[in-house]
C-alpha positions as a printed NumPy array, in Angstrom:
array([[  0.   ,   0.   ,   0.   ],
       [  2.797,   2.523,   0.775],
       [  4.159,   1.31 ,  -2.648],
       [  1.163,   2.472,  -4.321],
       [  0.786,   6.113,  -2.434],
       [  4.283,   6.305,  -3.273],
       [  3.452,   5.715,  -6.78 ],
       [  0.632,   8.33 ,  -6.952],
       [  2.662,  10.606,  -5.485],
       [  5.223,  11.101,  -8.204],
       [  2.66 ,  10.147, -11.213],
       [  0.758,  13.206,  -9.5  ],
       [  3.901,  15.283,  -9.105],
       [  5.464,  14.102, -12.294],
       [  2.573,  14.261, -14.952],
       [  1.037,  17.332, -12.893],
       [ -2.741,  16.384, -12.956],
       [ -3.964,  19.417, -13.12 ],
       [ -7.07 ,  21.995, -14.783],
       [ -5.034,  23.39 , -17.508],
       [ -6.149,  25.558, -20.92 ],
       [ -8.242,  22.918, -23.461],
       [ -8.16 ,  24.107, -27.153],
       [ -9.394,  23.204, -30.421],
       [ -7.995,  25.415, -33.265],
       [ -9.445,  25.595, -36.91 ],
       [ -8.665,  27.053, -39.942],
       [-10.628,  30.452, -40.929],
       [-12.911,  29.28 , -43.995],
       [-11.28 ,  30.132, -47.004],
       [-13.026,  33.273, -48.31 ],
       [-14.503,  34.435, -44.994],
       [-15.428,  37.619, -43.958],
       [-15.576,  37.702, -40.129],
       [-13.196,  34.826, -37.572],
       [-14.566,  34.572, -34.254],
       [-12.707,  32.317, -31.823],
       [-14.342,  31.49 , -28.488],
       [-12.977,  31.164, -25.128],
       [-15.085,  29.412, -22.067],
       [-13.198,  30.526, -18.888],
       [-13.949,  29.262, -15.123],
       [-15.245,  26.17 , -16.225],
       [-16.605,  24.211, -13.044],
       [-19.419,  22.678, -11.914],
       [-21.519,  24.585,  -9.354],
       [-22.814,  21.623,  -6.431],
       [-25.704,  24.487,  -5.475],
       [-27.403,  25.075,  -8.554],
       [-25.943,  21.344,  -9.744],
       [-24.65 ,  22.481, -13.317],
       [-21.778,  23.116, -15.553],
       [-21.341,  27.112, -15.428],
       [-18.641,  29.327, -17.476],
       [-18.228,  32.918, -18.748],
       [-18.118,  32.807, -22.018],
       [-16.024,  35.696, -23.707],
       [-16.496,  36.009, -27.407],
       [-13.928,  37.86 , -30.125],
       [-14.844,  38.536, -32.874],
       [-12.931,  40.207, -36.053],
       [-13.488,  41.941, -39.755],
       [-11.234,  40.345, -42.272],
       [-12.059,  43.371, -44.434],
       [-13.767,  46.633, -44.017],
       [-17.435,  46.354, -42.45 ],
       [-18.185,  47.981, -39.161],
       [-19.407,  45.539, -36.398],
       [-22.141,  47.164, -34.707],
       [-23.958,  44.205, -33.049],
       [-23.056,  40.67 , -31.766],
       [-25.275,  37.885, -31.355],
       [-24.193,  34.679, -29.488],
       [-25.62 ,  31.478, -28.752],
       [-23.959,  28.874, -26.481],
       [-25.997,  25.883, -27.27 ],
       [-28.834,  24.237, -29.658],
       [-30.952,  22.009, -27.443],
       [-34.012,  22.221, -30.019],
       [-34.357,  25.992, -29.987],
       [-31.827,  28.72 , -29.659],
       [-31.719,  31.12 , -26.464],
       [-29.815,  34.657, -28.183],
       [-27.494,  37.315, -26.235],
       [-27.64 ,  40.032, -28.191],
       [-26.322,  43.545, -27.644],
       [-26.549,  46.008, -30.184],
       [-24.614,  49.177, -30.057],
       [-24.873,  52.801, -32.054],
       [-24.549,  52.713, -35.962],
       [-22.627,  55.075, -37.845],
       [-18.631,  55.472, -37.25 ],
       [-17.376,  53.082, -35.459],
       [-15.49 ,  54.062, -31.927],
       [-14.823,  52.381, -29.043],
       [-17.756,  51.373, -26.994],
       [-19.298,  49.375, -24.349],
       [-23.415,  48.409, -23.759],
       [-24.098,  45.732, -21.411],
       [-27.35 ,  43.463, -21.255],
       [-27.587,  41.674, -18.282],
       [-24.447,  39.852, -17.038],
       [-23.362,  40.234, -20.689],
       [-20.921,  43.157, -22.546],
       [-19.805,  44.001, -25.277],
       [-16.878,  46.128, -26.51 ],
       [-16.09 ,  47.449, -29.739],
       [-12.694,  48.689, -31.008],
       [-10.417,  49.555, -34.085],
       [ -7.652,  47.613, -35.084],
       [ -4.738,  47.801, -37.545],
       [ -4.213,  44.712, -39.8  ],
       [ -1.439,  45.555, -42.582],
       [ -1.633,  49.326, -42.024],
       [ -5.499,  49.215, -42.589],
       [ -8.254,  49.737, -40.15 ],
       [-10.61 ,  46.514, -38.98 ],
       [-13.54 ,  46.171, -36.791],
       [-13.258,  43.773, -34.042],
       [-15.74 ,  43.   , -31.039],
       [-15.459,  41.102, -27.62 ],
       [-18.777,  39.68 , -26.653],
       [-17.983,  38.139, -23.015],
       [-21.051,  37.018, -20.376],
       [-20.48 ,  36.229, -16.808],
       [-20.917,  32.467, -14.787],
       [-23.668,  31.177, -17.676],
       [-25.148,  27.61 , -17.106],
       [-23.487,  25.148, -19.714],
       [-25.639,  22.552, -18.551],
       [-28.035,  21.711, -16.083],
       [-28.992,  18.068, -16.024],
       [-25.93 ,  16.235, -14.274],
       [-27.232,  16.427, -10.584],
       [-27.674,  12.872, -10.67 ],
       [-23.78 ,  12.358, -11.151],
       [-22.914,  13.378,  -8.004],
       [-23.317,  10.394,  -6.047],
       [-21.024,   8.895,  -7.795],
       [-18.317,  11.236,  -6.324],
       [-15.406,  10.856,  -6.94 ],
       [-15.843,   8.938, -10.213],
       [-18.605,  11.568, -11.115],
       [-17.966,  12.677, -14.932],
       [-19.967,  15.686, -16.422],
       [-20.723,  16.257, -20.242],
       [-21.712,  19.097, -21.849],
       [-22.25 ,  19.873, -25.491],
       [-21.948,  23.15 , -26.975],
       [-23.071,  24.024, -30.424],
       [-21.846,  27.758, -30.836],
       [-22.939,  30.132, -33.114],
       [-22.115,  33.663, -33.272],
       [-23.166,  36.185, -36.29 ],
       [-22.809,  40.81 , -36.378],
       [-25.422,  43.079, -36.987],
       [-28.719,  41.212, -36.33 ],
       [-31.833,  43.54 , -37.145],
       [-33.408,  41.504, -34.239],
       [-30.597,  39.596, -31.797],
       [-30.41 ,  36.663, -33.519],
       [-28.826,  34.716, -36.341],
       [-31.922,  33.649, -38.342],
       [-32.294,  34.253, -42.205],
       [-34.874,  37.071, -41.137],
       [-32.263,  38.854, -39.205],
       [-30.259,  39.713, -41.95 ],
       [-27.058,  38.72 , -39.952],
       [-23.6  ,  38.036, -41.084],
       [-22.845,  34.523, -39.447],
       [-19.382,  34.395, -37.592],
       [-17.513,  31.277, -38.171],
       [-15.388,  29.96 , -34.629],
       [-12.71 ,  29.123, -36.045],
       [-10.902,  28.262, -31.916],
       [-12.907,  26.814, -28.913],
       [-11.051,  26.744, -26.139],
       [-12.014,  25.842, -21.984],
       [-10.072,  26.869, -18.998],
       [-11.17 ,  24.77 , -15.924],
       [-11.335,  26.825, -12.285],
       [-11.732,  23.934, -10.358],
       [ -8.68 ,  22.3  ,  -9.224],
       [ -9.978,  19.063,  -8.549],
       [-11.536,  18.368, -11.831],
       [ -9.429,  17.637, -15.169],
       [-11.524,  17.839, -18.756],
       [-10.763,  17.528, -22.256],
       [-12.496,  18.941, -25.113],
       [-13.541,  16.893, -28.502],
       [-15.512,  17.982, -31.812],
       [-18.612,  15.829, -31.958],
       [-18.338,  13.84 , -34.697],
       [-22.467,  13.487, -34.896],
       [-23.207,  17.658, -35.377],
       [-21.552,  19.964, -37.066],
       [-19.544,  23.023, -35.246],
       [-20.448,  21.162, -31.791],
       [-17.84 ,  20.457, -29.163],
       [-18.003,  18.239, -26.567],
       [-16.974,  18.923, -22.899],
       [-16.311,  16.476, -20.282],
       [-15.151,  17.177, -16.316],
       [-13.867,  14.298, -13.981],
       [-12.166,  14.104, -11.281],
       [ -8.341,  13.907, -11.014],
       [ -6.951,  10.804, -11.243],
       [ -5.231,  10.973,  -7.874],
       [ -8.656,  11.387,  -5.977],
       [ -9.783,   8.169,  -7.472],
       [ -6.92 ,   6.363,  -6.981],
       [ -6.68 ,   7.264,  -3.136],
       [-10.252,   6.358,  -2.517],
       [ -9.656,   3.028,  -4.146],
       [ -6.324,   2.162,  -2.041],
       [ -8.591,   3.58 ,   1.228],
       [-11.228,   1.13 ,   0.091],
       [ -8.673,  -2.031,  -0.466],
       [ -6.894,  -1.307,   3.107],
       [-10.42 ,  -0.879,   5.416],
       [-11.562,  -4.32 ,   3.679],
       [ -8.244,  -5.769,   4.038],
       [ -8.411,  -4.599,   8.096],
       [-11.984,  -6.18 ,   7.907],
       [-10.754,  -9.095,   6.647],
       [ -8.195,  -9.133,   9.733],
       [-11.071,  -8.088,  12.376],
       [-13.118, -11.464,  11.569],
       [-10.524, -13.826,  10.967],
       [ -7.619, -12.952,  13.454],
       [ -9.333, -10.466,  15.594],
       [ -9.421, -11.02 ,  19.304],
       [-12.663, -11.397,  20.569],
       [-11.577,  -9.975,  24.106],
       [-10.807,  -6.615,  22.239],
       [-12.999,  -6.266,  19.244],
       [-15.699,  -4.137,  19.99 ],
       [-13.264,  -1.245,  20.76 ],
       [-11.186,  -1.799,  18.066],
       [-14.269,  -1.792,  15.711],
       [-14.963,   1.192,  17.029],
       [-11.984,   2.883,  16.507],
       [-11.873,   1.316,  12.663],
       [-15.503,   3.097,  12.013],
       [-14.369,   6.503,  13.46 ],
       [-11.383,   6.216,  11.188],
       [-13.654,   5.3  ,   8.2  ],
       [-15.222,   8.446,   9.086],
       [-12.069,  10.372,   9.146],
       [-11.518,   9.005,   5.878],
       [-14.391,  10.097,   4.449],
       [-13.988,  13.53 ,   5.591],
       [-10.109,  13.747,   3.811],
       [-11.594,  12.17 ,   0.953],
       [-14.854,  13.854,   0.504],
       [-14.642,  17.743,   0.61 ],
       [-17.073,  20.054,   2.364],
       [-18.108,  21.212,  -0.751],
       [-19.753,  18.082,  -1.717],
       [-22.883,  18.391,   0.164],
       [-24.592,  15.895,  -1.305],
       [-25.809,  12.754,   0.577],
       [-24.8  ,   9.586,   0.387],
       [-22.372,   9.315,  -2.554],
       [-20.365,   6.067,  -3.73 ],
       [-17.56 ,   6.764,  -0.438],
       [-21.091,   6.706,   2.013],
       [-22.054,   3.756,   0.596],
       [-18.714,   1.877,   0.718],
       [-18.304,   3.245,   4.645],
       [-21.983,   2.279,   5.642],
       [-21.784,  -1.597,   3.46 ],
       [-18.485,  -1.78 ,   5.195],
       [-19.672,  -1.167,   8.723],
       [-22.928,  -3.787,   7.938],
       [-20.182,  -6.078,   7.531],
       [-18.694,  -4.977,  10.772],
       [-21.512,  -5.334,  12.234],
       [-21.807,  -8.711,  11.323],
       [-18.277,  -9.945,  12.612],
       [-19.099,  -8.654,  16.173],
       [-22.491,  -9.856,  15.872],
       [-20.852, -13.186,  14.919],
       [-17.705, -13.526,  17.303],
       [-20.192, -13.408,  19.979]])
């Protein structure tokens, strides 16, 4: 057992486990107008409101000389589309800033080849990716979360979204990219091969969690094991006892106060393997 902490030790120090920048990176489509590239930053998922949240920040760029004077976004395409739209003044474009909700928008000038170009960054704070994982949590801490994202992103929408009625100029996302915030979770980030422009997101836990939890498991059963075969009887109850409370202690290292969710796969493992303990008392007398 000291072998294998050993083991996770330097894998974990070695390998450093940890939530780092995911990217996917495209080519611009030949002949476009506009590249957008989209960044989802604080990935996590939130154990209060049990979902996937990010803030999503948006750039988006002119390959030639139209004015941006409106962005329209939309995470996700679960059947129909839910827009974030902000539209700002018309005319010559300056620098500005409008806001909509936890969303803003700022538009500036840049310089490409000695030339001017429009450019916007659309960003909106701590959305909901997705909201249907609750039931992963008991599984903690081999609970997995998956979100897909289907992004789409378009300028000057005559009504804040990216339908053929609004008259918008689609954005292409040419990079998708996920930072994680929460250091116990490790993701990766894959195009899904069943849609078109979708991406698929998926949070676990760190390898090293698991691990420990498993070599906790294997040494209380092994003790167990010890307790009804070589255990003296004179002495069992308190050292039974003292085994649960350190189950418990366990289960506090393990498990973090976050996690407020009741019972998950370590309460099951600690109340099966105190049934059991129950039994070898119950039996050895």
């Amino acid at each position: 057992m000291l072998v294998g902490f050993v083991l996770l030790v330097v894998y974990d120090l070695v390998f450093q486990e940890r939530p780092r920048k995911l990217q996917i990176d495209g080519s611009p489509l030949s002949g476009a107008q506009l590249d957008a590239k989209l960044q989802v930053k604080g990935a996590k998922y939130d154990l209060q409101s049990h979902s996937v949240k990010g803030i999503f920040n948006l750039y988006v760029r002119a390959v030639d000389d139209r004015n941006i004077d409106s962005v329209a976004f939309s995470p996700a395409d679960t059947g129909s589309r839910e827009w974030l739209a902000v539209i700002s003044r018309k005319g010559k474009l300056e620098e500005a800033s409008q806001r909509l909700g936890d969303c803003q928008l700022q538009l500036s000038e840049e310089l490409e080849k000695g030339k001017p170009v429009s450019s916007a960054t659309f960003e909106c704070k701590e959305m909901v990716m997705s909201n249907d994982s609750g039931a992963q949590e008991i599984w903690y801490p081999f609970d997995s979360y998956q979100v897909v994202m289907a992004p789409q992103a378009c300028i000057n929408s005559l009504d804040g979204t990216c339908g053929k009625s609004s008259k918008a100029q689609l954005a292409p996302i040419s990079s998708f990219s996920v930072v994680i915030a929460d250091s116990s979770l490790i993701g990766e980030v894959n195009r899904d091969l069943a849609k078109t422009d979708s991406y698929v997101l998926t949070l676990k836990r760190r390898f090293f969690v698991r691990m420990v939890s498993l070599i906790f498991l294997g040494v209380s059963v092994v003790f167990l094991i010890y307790l009804g075969v070589a255990g003296d009887p004179k002495d069992l109850v308190p050292k039974s006892l003292g085994f649960f409370g350190t189950l418990w202690a366990l289960r506090a290292l393990i498990v973090p106060s976050a996690v407020t969710i009741f019972p998950t796969a370590v309460d099951f493992s600690i109340l099966i393997i105190f049934c059991v303990l129950f039994l070898v008392v119950w039996r050895r007398f």
